[in-house]
VOKE-404420 format. One record per residue: residue number from 1; residue in one letter; x, y, z of N, C-alpha, C in turn. Coordinates in Angstrom, 3 decimals, always signed. Each point is the difference from the previous one (the first is absolute). Layout:
% residues N
<pt><n>NUM</n><res>a</res><n_x>X</n_x><n_y>Y</n_y><n_z>Z</n_z><ca_x>X</ca_x><ca_y>Y</ca_y><ca_z>Z</ca_z><c_x>X</c_x><c_y>Y</c_y><c_z>Z</c_z></pt>
...
***
This chain:
% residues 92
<pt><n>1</n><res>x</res><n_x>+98.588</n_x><n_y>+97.069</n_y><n_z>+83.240</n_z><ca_x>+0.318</ca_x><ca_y>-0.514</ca_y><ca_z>+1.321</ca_z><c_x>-1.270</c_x><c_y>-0.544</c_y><c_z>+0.642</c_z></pt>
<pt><n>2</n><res>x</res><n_x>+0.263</n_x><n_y>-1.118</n_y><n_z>+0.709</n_z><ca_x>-1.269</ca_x><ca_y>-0.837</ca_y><ca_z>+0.001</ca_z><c_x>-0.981</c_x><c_y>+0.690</c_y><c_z>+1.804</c_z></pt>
<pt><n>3</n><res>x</res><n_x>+1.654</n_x><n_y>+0.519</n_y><n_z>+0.690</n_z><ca_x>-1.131</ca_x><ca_y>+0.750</ca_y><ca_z>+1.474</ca_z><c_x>-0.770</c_x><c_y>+1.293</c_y><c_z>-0.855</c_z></pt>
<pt><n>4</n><res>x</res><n_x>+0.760</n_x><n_y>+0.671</n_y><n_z>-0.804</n_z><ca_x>-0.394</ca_x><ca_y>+1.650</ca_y><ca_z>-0.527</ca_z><c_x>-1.665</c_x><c_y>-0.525</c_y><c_z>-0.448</c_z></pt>
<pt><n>5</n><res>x</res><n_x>+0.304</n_x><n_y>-1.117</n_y><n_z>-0.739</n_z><ca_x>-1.603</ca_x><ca_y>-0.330</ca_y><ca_z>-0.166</ca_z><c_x>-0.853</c_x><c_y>-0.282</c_y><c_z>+0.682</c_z></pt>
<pt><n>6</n><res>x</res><n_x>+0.359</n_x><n_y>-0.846</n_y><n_z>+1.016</n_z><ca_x>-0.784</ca_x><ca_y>-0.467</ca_y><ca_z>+1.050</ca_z><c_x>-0.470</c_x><c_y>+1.140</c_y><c_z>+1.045</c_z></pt>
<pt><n>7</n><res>x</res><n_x>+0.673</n_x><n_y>+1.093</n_y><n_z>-0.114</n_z><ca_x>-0.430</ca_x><ca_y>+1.081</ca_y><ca_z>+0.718</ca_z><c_x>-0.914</c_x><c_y>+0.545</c_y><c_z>-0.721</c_z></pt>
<pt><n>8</n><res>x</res><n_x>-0.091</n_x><n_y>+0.350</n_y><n_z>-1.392</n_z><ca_x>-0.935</ca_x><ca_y>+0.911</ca_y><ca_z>-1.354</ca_z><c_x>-1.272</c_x><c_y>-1.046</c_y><c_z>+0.829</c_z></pt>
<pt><n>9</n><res>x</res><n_x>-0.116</n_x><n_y>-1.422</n_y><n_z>-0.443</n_z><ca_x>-1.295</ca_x><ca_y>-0.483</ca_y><ca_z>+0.661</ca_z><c_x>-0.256</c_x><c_y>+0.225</c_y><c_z>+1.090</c_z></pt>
<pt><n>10</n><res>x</res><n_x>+0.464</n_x><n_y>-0.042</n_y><n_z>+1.015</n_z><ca_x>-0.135</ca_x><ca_y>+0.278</ca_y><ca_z>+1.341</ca_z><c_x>-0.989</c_x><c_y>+1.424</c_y><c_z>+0.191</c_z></pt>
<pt><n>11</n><res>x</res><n_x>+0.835</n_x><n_y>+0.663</n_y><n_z>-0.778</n_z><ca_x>-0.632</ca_x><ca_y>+1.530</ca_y><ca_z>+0.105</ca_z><c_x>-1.078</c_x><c_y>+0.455</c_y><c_z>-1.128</c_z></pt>
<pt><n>12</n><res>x</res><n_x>-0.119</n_x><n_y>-0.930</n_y><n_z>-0.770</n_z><ca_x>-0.830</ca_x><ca_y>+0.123</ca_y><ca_z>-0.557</ca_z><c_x>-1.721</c_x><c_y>-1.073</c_y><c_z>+0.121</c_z></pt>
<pt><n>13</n><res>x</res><n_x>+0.714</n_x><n_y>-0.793</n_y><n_z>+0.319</n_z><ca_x>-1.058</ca_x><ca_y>-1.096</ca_y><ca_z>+0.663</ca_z><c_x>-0.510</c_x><c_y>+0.069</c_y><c_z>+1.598</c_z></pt>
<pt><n>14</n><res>x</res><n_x>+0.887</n_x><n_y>+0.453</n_y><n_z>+1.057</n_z><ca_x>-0.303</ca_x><ca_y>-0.139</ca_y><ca_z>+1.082</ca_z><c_x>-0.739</c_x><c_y>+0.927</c_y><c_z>+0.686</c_z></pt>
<pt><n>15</n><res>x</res><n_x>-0.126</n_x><n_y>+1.216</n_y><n_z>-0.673</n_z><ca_x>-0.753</ca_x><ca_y>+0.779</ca_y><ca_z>+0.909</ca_z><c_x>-1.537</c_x><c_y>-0.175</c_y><c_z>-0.211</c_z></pt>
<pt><n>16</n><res>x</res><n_x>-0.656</n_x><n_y>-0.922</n_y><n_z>-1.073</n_z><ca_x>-1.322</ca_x><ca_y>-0.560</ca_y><ca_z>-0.141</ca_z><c_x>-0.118</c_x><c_y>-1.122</c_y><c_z>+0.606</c_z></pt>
<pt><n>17</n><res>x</res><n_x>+0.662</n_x><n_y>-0.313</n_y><n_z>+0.998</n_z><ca_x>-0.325</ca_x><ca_y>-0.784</ca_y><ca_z>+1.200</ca_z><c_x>+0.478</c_x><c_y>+0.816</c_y><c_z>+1.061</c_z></pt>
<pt><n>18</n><res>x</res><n_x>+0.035</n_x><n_y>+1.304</n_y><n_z>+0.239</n_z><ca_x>+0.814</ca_x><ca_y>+0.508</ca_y><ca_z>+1.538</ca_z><c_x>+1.799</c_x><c_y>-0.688</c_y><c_z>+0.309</c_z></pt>
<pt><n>19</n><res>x</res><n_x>+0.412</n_x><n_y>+0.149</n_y><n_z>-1.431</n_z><ca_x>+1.630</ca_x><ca_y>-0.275</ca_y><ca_z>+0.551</ca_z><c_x>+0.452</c_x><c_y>+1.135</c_y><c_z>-0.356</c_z></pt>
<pt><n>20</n><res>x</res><n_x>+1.157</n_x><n_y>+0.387</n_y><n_z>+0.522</n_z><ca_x>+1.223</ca_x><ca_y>+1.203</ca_y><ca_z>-0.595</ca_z><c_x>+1.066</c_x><c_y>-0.539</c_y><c_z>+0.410</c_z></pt>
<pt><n>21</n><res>x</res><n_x>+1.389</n_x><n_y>+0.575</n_y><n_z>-0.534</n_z><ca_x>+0.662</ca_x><ca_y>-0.187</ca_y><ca_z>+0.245</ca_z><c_x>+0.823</c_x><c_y>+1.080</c_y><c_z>+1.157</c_z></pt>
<pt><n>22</n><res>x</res><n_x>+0.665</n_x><n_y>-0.609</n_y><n_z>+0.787</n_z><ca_x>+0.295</ca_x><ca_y>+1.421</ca_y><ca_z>+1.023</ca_z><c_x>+1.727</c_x><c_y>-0.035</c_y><c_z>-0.764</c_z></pt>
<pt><n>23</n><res>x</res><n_x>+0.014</n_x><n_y>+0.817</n_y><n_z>-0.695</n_z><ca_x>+1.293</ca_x><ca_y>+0.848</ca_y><ca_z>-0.899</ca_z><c_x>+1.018</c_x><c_y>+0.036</c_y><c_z>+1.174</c_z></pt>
<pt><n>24</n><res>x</res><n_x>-0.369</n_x><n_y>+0.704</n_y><n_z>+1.645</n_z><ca_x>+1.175</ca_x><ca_y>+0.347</ca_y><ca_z>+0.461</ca_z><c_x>+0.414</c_x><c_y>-1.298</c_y><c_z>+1.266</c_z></pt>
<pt><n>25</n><res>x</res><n_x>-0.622</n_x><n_y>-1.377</n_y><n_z>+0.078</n_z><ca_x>+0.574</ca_x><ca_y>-0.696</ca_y><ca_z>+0.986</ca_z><c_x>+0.862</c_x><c_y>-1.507</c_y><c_z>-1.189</c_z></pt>
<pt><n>26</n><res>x</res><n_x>+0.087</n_x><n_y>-0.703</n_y><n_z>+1.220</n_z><ca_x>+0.828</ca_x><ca_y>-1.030</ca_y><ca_z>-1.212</ca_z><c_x>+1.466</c_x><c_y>+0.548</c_y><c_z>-0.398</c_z></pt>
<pt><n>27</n><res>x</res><n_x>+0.446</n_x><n_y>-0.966</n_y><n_z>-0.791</n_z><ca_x>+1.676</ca_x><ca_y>-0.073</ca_y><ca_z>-0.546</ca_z><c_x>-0.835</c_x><c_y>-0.227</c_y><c_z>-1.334</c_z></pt>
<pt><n>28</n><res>x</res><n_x>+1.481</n_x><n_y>+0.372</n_y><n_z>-0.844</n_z><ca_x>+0.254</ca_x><ca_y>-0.003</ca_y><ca_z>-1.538</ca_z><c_x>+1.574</c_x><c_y>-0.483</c_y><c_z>-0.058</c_z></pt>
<pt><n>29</n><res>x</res><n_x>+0.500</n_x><n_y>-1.591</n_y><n_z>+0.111</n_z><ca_x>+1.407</ca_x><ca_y>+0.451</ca_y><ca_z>-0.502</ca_z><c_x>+0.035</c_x><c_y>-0.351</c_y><c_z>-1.871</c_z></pt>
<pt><n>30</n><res>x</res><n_x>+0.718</n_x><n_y>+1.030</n_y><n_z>-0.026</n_z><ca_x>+0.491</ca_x><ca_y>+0.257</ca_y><ca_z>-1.450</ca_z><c_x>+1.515</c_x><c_y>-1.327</c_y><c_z>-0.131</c_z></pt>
<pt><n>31</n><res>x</res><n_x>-0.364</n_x><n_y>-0.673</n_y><n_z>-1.232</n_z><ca_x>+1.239</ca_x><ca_y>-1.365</ca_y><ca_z>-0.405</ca_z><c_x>+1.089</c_x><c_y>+0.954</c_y><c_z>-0.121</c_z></pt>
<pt><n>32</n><res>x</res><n_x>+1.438</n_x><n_y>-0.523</n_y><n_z>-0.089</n_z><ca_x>+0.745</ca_x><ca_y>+0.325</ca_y><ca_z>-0.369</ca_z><c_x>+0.222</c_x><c_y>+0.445</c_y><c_z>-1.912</c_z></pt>
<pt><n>33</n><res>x</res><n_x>+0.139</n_x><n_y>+0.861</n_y><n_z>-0.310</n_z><ca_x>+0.052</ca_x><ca_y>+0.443</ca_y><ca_z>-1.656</ca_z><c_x>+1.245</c_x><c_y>+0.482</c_y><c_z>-0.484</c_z></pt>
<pt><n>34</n><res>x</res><n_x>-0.150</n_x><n_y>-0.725</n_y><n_z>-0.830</n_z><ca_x>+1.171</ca_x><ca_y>+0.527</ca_y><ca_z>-1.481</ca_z><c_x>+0.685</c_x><c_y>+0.776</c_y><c_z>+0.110</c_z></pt>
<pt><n>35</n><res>x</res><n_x>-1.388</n_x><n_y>+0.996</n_y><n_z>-0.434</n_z><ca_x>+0.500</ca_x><ca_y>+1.239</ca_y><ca_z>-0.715</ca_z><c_x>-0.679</c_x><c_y>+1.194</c_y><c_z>+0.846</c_z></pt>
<pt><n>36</n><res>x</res><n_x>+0.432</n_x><n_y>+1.255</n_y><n_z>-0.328</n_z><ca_x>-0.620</ca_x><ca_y>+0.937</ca_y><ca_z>+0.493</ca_z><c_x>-1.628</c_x><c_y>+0.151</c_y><c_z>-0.268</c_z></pt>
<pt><n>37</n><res>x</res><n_x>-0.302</n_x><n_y>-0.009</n_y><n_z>-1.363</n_z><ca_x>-1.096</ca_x><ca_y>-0.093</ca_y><ca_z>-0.536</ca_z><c_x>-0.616</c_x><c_y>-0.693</c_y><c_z>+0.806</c_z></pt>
<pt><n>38</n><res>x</res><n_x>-0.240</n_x><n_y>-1.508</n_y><n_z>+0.249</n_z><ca_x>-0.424</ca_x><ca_y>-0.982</ca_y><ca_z>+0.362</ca_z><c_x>-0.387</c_x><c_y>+0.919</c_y><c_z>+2.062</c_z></pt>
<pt><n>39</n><res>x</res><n_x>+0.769</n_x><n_y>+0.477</n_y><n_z>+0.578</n_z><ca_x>+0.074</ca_x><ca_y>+0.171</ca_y><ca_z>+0.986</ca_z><c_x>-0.523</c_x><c_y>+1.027</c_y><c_z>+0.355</c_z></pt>
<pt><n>40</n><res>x</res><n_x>-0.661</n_x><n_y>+0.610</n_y><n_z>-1.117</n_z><ca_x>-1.406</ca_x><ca_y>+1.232</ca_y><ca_z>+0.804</ca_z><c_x>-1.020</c_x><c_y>-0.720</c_y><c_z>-0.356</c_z></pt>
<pt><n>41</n><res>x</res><n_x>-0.050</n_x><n_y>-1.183</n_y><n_z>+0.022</n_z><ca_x>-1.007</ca_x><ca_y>-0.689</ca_y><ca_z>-0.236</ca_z><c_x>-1.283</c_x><c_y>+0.016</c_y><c_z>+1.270</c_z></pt>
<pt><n>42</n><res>x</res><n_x>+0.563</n_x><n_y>+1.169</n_y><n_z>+1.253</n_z><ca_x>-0.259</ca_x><ca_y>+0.254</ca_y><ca_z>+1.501</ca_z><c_x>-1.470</c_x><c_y>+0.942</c_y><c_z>-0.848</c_z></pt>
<pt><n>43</n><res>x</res><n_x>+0.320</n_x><n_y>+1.043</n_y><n_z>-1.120</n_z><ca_x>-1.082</ca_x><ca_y>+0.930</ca_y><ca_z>-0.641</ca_z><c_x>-1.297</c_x><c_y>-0.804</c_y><c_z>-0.046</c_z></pt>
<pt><n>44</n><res>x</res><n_x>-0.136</n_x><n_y>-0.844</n_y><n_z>-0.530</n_z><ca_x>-0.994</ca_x><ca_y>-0.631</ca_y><ca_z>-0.480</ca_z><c_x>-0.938</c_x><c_y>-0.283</c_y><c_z>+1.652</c_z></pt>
<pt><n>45</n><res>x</res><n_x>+0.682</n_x><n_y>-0.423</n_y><n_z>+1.000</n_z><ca_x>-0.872</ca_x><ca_y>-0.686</ca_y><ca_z>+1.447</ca_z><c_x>-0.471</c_x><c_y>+2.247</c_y><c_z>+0.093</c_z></pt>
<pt><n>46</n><res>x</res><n_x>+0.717</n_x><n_y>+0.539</n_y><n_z>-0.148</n_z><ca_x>-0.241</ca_x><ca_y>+1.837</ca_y><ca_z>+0.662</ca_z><c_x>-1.106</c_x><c_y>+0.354</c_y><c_z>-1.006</c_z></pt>
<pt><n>47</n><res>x</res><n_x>-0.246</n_x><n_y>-0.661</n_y><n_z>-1.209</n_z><ca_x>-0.561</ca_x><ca_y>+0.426</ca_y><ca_z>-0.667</ca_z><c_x>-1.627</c_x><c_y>-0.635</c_y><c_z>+0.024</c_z></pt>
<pt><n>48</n><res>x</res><n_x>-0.176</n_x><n_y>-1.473</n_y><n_z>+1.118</n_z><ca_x>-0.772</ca_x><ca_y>-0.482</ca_y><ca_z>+0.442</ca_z><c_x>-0.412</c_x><c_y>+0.615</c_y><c_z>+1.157</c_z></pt>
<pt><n>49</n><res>x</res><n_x>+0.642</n_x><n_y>+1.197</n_y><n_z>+0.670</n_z><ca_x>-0.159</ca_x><ca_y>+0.876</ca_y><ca_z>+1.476</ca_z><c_x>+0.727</c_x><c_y>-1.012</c_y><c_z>+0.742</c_z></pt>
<pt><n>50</n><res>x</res><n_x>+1.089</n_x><n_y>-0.778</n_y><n_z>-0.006</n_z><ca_x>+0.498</ca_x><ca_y>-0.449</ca_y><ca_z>+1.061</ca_z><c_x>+1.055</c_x><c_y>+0.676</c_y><c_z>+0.803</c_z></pt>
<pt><n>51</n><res>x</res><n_x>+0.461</n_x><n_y>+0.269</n_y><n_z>+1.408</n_z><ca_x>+0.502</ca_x><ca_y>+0.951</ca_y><ca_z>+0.261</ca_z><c_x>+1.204</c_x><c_y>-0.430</c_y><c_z>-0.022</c_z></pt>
<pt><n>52</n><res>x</res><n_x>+1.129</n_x><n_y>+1.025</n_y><n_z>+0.133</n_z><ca_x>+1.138</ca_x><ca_y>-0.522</ca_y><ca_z>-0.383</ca_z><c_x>+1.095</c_x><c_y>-0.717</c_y><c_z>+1.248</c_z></pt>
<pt><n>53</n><res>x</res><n_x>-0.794</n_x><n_y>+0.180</n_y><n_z>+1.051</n_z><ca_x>+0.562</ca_x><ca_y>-0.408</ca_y><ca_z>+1.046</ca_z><c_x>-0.630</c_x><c_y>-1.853</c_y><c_z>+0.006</c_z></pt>
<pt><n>54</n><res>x</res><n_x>-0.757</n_x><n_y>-0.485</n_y><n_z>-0.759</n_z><ca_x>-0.246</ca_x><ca_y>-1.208</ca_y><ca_z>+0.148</ca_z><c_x>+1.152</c_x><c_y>-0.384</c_y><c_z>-1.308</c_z></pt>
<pt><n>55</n><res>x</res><n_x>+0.503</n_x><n_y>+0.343</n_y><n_z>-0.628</n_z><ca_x>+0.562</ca_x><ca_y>-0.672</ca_y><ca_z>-1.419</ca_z><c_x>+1.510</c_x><c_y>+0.286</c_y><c_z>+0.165</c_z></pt>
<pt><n>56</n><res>x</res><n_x>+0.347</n_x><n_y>-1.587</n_y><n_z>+0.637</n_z><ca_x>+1.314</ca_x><ca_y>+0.000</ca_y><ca_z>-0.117</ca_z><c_x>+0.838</c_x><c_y>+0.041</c_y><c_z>-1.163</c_z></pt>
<pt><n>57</n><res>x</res><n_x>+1.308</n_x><n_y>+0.445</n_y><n_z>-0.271</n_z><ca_x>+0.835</ca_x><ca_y>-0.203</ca_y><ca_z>-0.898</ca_z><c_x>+0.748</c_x><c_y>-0.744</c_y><c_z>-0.039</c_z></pt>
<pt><n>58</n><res>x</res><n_x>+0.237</n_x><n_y>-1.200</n_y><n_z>-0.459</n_z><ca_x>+1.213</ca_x><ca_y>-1.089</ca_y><ca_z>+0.165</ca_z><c_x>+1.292</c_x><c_y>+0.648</c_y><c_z>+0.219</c_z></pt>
<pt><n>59</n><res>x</res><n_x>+0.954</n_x><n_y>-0.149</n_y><n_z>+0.906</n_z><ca_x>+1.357</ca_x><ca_y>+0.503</ca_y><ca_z>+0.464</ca_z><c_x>+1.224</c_x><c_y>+0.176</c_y><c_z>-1.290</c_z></pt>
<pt><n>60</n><res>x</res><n_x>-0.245</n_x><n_y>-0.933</n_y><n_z>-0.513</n_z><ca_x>+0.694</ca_x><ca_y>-0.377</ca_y><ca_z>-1.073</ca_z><c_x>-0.402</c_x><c_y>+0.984</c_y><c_z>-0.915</c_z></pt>
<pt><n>61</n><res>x</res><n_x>-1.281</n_x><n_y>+1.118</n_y><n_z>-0.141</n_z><ca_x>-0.134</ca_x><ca_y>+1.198</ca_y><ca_z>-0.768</ca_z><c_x>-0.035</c_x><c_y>+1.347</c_y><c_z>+0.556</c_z></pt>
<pt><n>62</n><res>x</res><n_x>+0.908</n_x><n_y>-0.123</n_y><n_z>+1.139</n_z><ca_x>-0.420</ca_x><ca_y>+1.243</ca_y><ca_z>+0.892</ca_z><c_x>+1.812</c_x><c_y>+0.578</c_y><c_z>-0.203</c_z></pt>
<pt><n>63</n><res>x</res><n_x>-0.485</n_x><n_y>+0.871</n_y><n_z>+0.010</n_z><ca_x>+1.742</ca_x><ca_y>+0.667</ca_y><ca_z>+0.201</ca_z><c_x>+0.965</c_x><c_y>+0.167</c_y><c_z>+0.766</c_z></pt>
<pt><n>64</n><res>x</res><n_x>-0.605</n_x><n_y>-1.041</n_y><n_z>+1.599</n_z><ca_x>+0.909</ca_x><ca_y>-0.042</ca_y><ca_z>+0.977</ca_z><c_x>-0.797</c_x><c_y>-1.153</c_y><c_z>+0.516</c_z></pt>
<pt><n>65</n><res>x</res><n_x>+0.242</n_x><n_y>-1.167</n_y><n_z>-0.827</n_z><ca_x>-0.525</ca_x><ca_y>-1.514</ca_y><ca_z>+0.232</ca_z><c_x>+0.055</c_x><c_y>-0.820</c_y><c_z>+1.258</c_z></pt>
<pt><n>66</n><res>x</res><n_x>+1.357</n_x><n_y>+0.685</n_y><n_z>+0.826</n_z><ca_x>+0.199</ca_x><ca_y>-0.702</ca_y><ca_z>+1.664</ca_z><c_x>-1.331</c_x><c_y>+0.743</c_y><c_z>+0.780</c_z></pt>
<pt><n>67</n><res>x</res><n_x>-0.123</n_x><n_y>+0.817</n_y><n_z>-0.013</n_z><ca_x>-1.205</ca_x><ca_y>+0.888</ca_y><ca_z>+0.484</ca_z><c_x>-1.092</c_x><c_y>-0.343</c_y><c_z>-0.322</c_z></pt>
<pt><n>68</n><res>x</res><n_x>-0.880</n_x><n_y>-0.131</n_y><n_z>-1.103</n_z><ca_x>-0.670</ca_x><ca_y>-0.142</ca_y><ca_z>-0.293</ca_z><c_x>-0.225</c_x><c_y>-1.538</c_y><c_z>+0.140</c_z></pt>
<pt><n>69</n><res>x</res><n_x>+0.924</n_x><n_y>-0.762</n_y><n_z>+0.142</n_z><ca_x>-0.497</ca_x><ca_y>-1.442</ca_y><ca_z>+0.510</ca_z><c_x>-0.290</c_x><c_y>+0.035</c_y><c_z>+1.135</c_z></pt>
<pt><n>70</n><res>x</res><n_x>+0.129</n_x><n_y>+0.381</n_y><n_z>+1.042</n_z><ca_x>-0.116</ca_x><ca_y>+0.163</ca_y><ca_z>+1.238</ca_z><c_x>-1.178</c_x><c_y>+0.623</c_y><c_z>+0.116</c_z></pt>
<pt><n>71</n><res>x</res><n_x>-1.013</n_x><n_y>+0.526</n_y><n_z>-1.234</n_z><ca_x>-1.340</ca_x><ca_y>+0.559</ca_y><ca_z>+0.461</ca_z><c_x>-0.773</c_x><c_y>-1.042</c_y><c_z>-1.538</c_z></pt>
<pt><n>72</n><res>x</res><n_x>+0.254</n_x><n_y>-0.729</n_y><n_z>-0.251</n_z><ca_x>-0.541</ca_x><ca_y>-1.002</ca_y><ca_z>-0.630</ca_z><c_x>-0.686</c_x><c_y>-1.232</c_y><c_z>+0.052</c_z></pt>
<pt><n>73</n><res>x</res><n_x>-1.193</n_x><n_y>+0.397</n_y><n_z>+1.123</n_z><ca_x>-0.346</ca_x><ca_y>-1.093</ca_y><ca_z>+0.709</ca_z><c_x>-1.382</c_x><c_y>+0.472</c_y><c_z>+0.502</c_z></pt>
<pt><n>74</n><res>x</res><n_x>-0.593</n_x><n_y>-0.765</n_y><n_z>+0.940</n_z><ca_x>-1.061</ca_x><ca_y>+0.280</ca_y><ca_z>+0.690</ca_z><c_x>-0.230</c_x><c_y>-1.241</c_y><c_z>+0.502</c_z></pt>
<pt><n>75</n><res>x</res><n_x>-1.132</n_x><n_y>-0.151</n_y><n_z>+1.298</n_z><ca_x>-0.816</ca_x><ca_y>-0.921</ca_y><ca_z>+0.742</ca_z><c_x>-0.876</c_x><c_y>-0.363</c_y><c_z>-0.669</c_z></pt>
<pt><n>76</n><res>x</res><n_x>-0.033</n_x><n_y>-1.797</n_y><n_z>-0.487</n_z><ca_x>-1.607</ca_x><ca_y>-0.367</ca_y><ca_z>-0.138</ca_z><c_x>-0.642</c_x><c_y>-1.107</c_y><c_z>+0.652</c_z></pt>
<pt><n>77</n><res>x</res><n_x>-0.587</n_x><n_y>-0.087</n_y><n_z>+0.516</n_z><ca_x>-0.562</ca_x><ca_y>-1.362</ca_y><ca_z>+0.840</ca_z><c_x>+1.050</c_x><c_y>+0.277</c_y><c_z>+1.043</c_z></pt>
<pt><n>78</n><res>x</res><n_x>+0.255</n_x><n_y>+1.061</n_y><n_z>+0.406</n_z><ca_x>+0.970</ca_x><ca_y>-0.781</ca_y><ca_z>+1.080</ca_z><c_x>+1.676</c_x><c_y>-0.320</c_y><c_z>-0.023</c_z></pt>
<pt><n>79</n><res>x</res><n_x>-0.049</n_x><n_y>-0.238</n_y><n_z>-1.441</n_z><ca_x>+1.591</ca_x><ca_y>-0.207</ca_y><ca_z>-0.371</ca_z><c_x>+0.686</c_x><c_y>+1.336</c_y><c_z>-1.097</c_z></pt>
<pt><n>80</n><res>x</res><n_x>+1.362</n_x><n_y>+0.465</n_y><n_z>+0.296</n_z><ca_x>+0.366</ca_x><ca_y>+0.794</ca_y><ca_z>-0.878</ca_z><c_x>+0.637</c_x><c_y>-0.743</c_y><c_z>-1.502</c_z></pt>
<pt><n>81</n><res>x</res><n_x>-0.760</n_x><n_y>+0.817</n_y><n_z>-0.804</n_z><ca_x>+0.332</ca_x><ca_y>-0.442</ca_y><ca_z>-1.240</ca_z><c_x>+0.811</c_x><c_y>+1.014</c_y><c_z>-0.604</c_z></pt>
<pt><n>82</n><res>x</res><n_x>+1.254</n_x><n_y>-0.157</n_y><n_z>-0.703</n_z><ca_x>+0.330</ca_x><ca_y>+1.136</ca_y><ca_z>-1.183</ca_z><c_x>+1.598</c_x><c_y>-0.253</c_y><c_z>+0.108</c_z></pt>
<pt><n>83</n><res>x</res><n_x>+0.986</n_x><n_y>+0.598</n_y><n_z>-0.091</n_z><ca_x>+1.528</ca_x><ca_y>-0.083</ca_y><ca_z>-0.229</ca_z><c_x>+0.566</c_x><c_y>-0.552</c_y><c_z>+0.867</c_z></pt>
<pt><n>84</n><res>x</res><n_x>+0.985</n_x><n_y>-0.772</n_y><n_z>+0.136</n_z><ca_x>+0.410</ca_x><ca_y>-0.492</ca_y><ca_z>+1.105</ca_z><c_x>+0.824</c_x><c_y>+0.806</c_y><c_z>+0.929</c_z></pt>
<pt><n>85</n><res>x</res><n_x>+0.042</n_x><n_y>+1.340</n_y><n_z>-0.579</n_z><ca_x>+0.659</ca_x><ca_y>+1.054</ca_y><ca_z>+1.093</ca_z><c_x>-1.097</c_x><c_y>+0.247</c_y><c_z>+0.658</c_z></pt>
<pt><n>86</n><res>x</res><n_x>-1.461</n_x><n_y>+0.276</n_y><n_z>-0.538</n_z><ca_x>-0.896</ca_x><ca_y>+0.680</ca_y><ca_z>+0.536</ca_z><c_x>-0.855</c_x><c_y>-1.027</c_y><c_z>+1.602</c_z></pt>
<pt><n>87</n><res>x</res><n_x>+0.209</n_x><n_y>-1.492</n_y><n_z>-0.458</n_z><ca_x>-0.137</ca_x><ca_y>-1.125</ca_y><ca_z>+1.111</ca_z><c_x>+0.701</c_x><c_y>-0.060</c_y><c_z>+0.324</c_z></pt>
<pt><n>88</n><res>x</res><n_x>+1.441</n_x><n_y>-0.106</n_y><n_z>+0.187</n_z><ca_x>+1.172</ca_x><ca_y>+0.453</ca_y><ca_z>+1.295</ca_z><c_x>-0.247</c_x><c_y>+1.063</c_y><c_z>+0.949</c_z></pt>
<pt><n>89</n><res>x</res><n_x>-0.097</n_x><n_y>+1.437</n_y><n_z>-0.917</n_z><ca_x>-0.571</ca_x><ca_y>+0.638</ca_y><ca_z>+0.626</ca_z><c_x>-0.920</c_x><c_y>+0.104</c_y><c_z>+0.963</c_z></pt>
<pt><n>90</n><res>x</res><n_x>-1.009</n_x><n_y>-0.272</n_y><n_z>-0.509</n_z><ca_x>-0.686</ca_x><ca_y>-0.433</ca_y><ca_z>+0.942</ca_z><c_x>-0.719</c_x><c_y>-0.961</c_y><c_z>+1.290</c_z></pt>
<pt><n>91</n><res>x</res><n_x>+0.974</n_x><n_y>-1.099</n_y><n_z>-0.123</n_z><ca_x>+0.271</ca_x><ca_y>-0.435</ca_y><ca_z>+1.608</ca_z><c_x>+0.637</c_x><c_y>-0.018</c_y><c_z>+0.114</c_z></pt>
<pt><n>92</n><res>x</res><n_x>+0.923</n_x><n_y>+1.046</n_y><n_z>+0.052</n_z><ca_x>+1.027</ca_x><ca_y>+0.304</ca_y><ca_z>+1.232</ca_z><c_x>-0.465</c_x><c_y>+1.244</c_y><c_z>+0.306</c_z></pt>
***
């Protein structure tokens, strides 16, 4: 996976210039997947210390998918990005 890598450098390259990564701010959404297998694919970001409250699960792999779209989202720049339940949601 081409972010899983881009994080290994990150964390392996950045702290010899004063970078880190801050594990617990930021979003993670997770694509929609297959298979089950495919969909703990969430282990691998926990196994980088990312916390689990930044790493969304696509709705479509959650076990109560109306719900979980509705928290599938977040603010960036200003605009909400993520499910279109989760931007309804949120302006109104």
């Amino acid at each position: 996976m081409l972010i899983l890598s881009a994080i290994q450098n990150i964390n392996g390259y950045g702290p010899r210039v004063g970078y880190r990564l801050n594990t617990a701010k930021g979003m993670i959404f997770l694509d929609r997947c297959d298979t089950l297998a495919e969909s703990t694919v969430h282990q691998a970001y926990r196994d980088f210390h990312f916390e689990l409250s930044v790493i969304a699960v696509h709705p479509n792999n959650s076990p109560d998918p109306a719900t979980s779209a509705l928290n599938y989202g977040s603010k960036l720049f200003g605009s909400y990005i993520g499910s279109d339940s989760f931007i309804t949601h949120a302006l109104i």
